[in-house]
py3Dmol code that shows the C-alpha trace and the ligand (Angstrom):
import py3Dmol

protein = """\
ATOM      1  CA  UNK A   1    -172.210  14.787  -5.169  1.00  0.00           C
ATOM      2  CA  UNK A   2    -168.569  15.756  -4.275  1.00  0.00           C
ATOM      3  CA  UNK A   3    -165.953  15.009  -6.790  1.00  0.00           C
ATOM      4  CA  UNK A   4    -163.840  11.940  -5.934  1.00  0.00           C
ATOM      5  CA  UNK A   5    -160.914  13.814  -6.326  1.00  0.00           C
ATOM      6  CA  UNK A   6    -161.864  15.407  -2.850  1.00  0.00           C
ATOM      7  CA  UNK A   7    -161.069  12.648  -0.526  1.00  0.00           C
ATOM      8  CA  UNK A   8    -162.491  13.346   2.629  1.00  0.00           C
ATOM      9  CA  UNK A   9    -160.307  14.319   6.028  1.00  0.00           C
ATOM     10  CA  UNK A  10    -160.587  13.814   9.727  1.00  0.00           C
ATOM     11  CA  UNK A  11    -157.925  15.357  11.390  1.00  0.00           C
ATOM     12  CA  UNK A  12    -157.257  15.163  15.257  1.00  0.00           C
ATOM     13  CA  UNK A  13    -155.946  18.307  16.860  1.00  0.00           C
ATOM     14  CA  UNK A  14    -154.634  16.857  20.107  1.00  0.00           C
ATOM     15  CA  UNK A  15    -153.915  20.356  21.615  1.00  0.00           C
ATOM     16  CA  UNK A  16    -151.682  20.655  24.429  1.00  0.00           C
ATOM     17  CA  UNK A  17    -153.059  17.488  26.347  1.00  0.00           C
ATOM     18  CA  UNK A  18    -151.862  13.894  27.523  1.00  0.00           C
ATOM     19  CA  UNK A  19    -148.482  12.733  28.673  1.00  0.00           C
ATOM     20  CA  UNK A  20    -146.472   9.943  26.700  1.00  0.00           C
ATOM     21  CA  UNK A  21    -148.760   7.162  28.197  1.00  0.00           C
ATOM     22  CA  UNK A  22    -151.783   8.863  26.973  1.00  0.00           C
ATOM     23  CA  UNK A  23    -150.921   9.536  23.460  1.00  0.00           C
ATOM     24  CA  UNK A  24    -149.756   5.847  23.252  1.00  0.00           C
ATOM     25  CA  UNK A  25    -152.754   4.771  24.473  1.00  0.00           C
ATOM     26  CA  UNK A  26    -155.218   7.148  22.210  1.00  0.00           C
ATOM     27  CA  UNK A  27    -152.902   5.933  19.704  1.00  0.00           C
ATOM     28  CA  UNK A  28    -153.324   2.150  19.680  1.00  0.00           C
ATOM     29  CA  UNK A  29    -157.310   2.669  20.281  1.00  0.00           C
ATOM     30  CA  UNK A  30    -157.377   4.269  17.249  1.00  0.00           C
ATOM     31  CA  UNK A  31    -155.673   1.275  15.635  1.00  0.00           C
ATOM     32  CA  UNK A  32    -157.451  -1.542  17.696  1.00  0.00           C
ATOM     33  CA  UNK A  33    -160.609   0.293  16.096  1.00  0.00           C
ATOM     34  CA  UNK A  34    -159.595   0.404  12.721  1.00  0.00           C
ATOM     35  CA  UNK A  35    -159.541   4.115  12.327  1.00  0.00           C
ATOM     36  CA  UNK A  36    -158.235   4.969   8.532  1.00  0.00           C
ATOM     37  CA  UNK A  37    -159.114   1.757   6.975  1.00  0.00           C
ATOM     38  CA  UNK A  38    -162.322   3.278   5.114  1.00  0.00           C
ATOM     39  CA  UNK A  39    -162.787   6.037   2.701  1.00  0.00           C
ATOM     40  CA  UNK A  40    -161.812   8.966   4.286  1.00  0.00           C
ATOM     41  CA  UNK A  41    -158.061   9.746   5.326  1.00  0.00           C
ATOM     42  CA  UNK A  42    -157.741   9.970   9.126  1.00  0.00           C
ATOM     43  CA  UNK A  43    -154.923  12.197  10.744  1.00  0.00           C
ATOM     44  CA  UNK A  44    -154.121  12.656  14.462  1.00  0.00           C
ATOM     45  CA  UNK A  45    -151.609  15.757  15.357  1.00  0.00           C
ATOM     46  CA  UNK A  46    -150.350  15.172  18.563  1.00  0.00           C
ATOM     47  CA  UNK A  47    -148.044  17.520  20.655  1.00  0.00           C
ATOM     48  CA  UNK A  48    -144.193  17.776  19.206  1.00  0.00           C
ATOM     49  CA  UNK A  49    -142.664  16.154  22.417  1.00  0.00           C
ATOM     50  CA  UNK A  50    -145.278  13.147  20.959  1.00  0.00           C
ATOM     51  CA  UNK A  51    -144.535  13.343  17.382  1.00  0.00           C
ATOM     52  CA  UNK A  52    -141.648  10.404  17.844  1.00  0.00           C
ATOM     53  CA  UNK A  53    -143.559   8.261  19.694  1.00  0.00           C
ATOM     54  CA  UNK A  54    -147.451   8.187  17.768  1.00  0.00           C
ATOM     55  CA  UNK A  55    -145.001   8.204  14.376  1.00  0.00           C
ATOM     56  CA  UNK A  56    -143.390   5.068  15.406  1.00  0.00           C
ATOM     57  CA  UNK A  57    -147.235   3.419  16.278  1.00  0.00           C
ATOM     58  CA  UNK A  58    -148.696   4.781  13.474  1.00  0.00           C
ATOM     59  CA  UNK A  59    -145.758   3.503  11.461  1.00  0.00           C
ATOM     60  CA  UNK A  60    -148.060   1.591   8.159  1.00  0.00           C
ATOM     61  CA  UNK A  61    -149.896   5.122   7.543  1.00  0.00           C
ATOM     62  CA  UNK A  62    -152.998   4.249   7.678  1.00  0.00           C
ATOM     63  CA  UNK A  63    -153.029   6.866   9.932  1.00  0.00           C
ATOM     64  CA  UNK A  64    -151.454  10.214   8.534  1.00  0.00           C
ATOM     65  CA  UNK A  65    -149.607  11.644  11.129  1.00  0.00           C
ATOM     66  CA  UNK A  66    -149.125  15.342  11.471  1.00  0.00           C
ATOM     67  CA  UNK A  67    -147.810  18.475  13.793  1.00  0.00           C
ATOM     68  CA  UNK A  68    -149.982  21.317  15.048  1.00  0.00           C
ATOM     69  CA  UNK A  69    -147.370  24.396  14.009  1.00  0.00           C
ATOM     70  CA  UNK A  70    -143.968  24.804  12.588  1.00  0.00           C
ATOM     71  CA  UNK A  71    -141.912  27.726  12.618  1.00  0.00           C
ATOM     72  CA  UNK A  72    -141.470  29.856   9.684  1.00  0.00           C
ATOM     73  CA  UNK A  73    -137.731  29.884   9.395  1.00  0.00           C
ATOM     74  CA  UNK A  74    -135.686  27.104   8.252  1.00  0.00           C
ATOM     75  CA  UNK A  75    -132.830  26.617  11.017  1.00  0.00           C
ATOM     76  CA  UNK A  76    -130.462  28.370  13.861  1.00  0.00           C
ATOM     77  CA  UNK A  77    -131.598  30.670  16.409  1.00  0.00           C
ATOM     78  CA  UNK A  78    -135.263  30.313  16.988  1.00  0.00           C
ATOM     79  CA  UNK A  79    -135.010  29.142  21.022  1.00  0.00           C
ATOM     80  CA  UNK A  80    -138.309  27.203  21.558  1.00  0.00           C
ATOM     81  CA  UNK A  81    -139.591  26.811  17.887  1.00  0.00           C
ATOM     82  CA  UNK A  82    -139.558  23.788  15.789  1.00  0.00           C
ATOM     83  CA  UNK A  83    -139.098  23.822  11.554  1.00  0.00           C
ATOM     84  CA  UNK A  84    -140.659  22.085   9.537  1.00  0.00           C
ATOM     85  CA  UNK A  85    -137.436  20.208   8.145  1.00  0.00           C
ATOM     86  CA  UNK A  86    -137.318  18.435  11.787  1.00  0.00           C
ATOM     87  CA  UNK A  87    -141.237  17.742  11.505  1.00  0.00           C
ATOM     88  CA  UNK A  88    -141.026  16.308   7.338  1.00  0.00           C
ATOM     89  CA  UNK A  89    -137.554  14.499   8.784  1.00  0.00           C
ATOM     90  CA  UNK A  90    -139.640  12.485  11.335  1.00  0.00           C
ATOM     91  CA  UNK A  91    -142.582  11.628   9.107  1.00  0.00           C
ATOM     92  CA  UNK A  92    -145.188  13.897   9.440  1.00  0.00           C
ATOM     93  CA  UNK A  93    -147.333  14.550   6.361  1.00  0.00           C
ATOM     94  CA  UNK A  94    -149.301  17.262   7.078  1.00  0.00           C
ATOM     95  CA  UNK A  95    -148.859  20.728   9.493  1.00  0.00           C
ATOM     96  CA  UNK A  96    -151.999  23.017  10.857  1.00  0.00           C
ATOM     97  CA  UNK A  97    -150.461  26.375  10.295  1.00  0.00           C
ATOM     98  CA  UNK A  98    -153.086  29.727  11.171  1.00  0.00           C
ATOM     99  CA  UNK A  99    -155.163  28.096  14.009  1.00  0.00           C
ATOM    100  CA  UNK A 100    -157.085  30.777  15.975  1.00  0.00           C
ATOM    101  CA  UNK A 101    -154.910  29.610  19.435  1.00  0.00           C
ATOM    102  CA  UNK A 102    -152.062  30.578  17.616  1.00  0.00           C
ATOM    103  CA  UNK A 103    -153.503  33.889  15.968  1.00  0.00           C
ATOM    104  CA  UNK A 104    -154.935  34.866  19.191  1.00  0.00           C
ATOM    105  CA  UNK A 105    -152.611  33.416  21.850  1.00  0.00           C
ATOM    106  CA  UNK A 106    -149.623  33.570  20.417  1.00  0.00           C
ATOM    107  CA  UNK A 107    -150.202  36.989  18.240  1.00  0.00           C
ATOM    108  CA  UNK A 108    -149.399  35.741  14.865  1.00  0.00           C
ATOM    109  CA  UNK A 109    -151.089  37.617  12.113  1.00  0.00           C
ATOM    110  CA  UNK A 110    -151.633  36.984   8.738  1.00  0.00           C
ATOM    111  CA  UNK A 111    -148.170  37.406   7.042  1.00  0.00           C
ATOM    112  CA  UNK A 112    -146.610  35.232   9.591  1.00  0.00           C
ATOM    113  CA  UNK A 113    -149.430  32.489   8.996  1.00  0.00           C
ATOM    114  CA  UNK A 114    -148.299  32.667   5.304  1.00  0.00           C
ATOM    115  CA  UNK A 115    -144.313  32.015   5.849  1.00  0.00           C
ATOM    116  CA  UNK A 116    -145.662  28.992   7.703  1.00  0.00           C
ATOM    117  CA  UNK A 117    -147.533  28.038   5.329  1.00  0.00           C
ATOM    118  CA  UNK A 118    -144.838  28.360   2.746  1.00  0.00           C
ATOM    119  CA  UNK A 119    -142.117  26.420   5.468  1.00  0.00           C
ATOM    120  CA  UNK A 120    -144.572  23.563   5.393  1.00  0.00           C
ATOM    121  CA  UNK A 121    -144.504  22.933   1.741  1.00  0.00           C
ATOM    122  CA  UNK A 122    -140.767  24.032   1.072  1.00  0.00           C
ATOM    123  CA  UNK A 123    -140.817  20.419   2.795  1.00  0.00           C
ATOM    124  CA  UNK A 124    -142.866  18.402   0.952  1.00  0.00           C
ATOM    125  CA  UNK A 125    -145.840  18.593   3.413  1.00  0.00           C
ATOM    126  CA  UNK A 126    -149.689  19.358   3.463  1.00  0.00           C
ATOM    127  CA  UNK A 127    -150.387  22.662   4.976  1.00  0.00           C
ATOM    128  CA  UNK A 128    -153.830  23.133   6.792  1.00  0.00           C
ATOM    129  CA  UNK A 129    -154.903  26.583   7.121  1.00  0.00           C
ATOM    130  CA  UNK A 130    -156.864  27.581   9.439  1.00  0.00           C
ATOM    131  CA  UNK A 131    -158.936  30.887   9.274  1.00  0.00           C
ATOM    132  CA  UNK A 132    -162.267  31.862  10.929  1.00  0.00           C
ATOM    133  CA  UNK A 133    -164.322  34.800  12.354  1.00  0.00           C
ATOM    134  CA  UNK A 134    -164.662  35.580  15.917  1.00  0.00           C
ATOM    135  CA  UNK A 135    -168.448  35.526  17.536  1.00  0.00           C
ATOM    136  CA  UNK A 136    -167.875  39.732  17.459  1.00  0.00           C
ATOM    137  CA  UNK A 137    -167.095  39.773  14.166  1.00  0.00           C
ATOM    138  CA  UNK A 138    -169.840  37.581  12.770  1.00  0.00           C
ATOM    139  CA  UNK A 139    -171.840  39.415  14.691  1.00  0.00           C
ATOM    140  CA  UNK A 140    -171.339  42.771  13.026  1.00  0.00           C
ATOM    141  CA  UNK A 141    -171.001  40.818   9.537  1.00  0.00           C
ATOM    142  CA  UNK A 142    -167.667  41.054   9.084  1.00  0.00           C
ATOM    143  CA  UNK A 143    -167.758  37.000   8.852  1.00  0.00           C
ATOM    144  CA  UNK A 144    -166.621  36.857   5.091  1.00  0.00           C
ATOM    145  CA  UNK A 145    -164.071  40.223   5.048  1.00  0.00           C
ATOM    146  CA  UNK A 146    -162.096  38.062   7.874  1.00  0.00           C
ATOM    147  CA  UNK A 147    -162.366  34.573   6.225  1.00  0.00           C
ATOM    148  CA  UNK A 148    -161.171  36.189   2.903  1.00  0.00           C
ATOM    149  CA  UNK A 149    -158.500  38.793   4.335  1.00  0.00           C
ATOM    150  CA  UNK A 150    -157.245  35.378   5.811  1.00  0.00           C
ATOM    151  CA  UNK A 151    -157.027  33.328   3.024  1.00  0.00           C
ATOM    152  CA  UNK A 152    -155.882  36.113   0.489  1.00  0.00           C
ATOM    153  CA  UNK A 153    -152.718  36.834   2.640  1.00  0.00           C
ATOM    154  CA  UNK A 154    -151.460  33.236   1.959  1.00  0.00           C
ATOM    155  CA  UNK A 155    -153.012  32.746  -2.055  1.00  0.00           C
ATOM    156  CA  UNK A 156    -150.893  36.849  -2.093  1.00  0.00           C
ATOM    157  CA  UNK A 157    -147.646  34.851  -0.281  1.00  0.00           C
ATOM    158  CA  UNK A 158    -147.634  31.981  -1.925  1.00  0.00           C
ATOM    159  CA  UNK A 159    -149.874  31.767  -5.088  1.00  0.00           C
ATOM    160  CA  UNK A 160    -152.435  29.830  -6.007  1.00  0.00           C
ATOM    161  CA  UNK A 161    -150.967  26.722  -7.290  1.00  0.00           C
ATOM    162  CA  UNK A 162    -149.477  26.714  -3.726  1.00  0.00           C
ATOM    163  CA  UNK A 163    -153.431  25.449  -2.925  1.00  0.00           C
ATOM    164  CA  UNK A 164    -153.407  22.226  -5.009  1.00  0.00           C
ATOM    165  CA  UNK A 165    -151.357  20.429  -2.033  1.00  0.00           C
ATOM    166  CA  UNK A 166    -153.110  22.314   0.791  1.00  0.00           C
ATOM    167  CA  UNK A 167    -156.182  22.123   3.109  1.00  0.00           C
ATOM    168  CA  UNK A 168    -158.404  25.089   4.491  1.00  0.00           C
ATOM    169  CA  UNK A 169    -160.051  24.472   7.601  1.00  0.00           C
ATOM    170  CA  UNK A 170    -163.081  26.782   8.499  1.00  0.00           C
ATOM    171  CA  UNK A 171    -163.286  26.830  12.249  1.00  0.00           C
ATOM    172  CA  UNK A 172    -165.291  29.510  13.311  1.00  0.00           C
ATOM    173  CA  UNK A 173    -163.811  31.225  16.693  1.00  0.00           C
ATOM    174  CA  UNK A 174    -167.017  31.031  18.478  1.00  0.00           C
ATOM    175  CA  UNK A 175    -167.612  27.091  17.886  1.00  0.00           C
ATOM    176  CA  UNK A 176    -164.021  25.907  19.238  1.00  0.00           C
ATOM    177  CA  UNK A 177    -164.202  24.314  22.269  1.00  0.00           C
ATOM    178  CA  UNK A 178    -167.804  25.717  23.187  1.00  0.00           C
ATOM    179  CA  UNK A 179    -170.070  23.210  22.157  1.00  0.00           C
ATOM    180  CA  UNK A 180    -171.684  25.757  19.878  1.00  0.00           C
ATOM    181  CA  UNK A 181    -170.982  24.095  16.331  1.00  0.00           C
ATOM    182  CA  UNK A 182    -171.801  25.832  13.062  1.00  0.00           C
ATOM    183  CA  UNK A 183    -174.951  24.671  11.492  1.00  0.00           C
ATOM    184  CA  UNK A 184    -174.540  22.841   8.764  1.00  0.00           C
ATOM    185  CA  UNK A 185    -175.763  26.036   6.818  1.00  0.00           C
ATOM    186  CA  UNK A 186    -173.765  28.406   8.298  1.00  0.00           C
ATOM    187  CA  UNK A 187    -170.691  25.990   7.850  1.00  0.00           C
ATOM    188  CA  UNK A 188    -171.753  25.749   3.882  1.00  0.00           C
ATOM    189  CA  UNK A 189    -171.830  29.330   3.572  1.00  0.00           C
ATOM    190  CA  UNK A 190    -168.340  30.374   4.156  1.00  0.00           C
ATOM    191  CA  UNK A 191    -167.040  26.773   2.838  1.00  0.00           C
ATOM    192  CA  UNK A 192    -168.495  27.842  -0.209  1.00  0.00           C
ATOM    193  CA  UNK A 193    -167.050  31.603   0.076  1.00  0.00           C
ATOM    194  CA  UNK A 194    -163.543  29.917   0.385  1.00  0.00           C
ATOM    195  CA  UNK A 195    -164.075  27.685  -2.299  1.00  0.00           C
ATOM    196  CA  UNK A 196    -165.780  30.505  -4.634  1.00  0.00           C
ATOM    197  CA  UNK A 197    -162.614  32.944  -3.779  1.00  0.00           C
ATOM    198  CA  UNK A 198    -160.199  29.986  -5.109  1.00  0.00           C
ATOM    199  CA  UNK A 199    -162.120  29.506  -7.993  1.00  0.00           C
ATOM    200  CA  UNK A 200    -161.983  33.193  -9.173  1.00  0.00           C
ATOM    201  CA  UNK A 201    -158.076  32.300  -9.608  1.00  0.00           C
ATOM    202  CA  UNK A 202    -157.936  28.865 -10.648  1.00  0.00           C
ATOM    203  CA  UNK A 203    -161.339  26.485 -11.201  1.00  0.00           C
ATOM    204  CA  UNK A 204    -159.467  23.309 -10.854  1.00  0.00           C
ATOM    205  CA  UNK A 205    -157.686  23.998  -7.953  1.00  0.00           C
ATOM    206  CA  UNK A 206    -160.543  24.953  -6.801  1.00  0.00           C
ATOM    207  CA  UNK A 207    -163.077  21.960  -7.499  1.00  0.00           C
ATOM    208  CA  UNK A 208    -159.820  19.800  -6.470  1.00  0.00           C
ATOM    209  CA  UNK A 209    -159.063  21.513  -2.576  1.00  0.00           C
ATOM    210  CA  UNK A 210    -160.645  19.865   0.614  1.00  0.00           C
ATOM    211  CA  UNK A 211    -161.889  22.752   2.898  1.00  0.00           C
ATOM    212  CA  UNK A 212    -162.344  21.112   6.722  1.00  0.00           C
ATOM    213  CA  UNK A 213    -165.133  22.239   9.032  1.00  0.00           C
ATOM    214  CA  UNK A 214    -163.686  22.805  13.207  1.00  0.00           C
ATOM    215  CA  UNK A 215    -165.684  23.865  15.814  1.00  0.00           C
ATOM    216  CA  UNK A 216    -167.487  21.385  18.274  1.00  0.00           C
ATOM    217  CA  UNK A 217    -167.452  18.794  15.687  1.00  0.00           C
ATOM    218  CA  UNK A 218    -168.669  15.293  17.759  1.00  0.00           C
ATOM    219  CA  UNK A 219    -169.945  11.910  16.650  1.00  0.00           C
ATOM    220  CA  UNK A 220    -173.527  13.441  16.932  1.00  0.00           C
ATOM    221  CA  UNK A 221    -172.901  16.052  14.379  1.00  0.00           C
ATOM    222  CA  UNK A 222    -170.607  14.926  12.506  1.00  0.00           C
ATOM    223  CA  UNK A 223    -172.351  13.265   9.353  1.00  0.00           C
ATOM    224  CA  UNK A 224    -174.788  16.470   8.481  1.00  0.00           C
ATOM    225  CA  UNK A 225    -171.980  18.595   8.484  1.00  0.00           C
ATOM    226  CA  UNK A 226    -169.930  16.684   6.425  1.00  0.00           C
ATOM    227  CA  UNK A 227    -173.530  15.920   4.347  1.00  0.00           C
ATOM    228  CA  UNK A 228    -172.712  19.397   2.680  1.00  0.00           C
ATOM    229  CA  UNK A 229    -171.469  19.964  -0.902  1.00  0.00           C
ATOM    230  CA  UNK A 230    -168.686  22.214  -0.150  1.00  0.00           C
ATOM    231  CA  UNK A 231    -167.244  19.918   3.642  1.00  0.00           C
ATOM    232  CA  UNK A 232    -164.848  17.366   3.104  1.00  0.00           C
ATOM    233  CA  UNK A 233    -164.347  16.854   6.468  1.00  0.00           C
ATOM    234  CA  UNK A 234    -163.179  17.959   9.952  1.00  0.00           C
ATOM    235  CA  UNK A 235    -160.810  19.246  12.034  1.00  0.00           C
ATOM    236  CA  UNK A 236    -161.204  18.228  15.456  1.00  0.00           C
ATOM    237  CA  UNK A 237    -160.161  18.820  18.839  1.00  0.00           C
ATOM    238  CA  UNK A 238    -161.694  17.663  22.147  1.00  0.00           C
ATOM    239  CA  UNK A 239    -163.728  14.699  20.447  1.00  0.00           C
ATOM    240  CA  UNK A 240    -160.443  13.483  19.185  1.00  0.00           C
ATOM    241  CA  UNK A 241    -158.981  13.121  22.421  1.00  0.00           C
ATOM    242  CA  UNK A 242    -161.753  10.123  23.108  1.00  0.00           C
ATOM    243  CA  UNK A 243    -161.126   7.222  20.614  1.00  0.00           C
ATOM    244  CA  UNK A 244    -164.794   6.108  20.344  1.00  0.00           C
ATOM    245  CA  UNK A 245    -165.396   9.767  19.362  1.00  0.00           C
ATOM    246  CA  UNK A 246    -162.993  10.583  16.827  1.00  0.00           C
ATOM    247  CA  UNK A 247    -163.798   6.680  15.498  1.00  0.00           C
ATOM    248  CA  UNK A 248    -167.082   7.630  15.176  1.00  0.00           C
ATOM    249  CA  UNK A 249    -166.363  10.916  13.827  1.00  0.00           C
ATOM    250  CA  UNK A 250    -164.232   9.286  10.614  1.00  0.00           C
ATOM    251  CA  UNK A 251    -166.548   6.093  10.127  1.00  0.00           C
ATOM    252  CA  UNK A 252    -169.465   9.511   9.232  1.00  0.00           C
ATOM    253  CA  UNK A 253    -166.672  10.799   7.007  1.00  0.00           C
ATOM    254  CA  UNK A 254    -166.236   7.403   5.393  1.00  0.00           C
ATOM    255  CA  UNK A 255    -169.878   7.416   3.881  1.00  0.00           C
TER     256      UNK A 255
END
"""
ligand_1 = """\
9
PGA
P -162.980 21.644 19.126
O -161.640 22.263 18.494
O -163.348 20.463 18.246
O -162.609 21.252 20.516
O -164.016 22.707 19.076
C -161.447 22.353 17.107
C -160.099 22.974 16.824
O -159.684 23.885 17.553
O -159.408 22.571 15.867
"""
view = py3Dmol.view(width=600, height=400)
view.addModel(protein, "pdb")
view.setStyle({"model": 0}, {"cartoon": {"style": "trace"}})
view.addModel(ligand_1, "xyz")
view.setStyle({"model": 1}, {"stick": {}})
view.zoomTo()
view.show()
């Protein structure tokens, strides 16, 4: 049994897709289909330029709304970056900060991941921090010294109380976008690694934090992964895009 306190999440990463016609649309499927009325909490990110728009649909809450980066510095001359006062002002509740695009894309390592991670709460929002091998380093068992380097640069940045209003999302490189998910074994492994690594600093924190499976999560999947002790949920990002999917996808979260 998980502890109630760990209430699970489904959160939609909406990538770089869709014009303003298709995230309204996504949008009011999701609400014609009741996503976010059951047990778990449902969150869709959508692209920035989108934020305005899905806020002002999703405007009860019942689906969280959220923004897929933020930059690390508060204000002034950043040309092309977007802080997280601008995402808190216009309603968004949570930010994924670390997500392998962004580490290996975009270059941003570790320490930079952590200022993020710090921006986002600063204002009063849910980080979600991503971290997760790639297939070459899983294959020469370097799966937990990666996971753990990750999450250690932003418990060392921030602290660990920083981690009682935060999210980790496991999303193994190697099951994004491939349609190779993570057993549910393999997933339970390193949730539990993340979850054991907490716990060696602070037990409640520990027992309280939701840690997200990504990677290939679909409808078909979904409920044995999230079946394990140590998954309270997903993050997901092509089977959000369909709203049957990503329906189907929080209904297995809701139990
Ligand atoms: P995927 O992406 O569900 O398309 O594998 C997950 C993610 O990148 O968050």
């Amino acid at each position: 049994m998980k502890p109630a306190m760990r209430r699970p999440l489904v959160a939609g990463n909406w990538k770089m897709n869709g014009n303003r016609g298709d995230a309204a649309r996504l949008a009011g499927e999701l609400l014609s289909r009741n996503v976010g009325a059951g047990a778990a909490e449902a969150l869709v990110c959508p692209p920035f330029v989108h934020l305005v728009d899905v806020g002002r649909q999703l405007a009860d809450g019942r689906i969280a709304l959220g923004a897929q980066d933020a930059c690390a510095d508060e204000a002034g001359a950043h040309t092309g970056e977007v802080a997280a006062a601008m995402l808190a002002d216009l309603g968004c509740r949570f930010v994924i900060v670390g997500h392998s695009e962004r580490r290996a894309i975009y270059g941003e390592s570790d320490a930079l991941v952590a200022r993020k991670f710090d921006a986002v709460r600063r204002h009063g929002m849910i980080p979600i921090l991503c971290v997760g091998e790639s297939l070459a380093e899983r294959e020469r068992n370097a799966t937990a010294e990666v996971v753990l380097r990750q999450l250690d640069a932003v418990v060392a940045g921030s602290g660990i109380a920083a981690f009682a209003t935060a999210v980790v999302a496991y999303e193994p490189v190697w099951a994004i976008g491939t349609g190779r998910t993570a057993t549910p074994e393999q997933a339970q492994e390193v949730h539990a690694l993340i979850r054991g690594r907490i716990a060696e600093k602070d037990a409640t924190i520990s027992a309280s934090l939701r840690v997200l499976y990504g990677g290939s999560v679909k409808a078909d999947n979904a409920a044995l992964l999230f079946a394990m002790p140590d998954v309270d949920g997903g993050l997901i990002g092509g089977a959000s895009l369909k709203s049957t999917e990503f329906a189907a996808i929080v209904a297995a979260a809701d139990g």
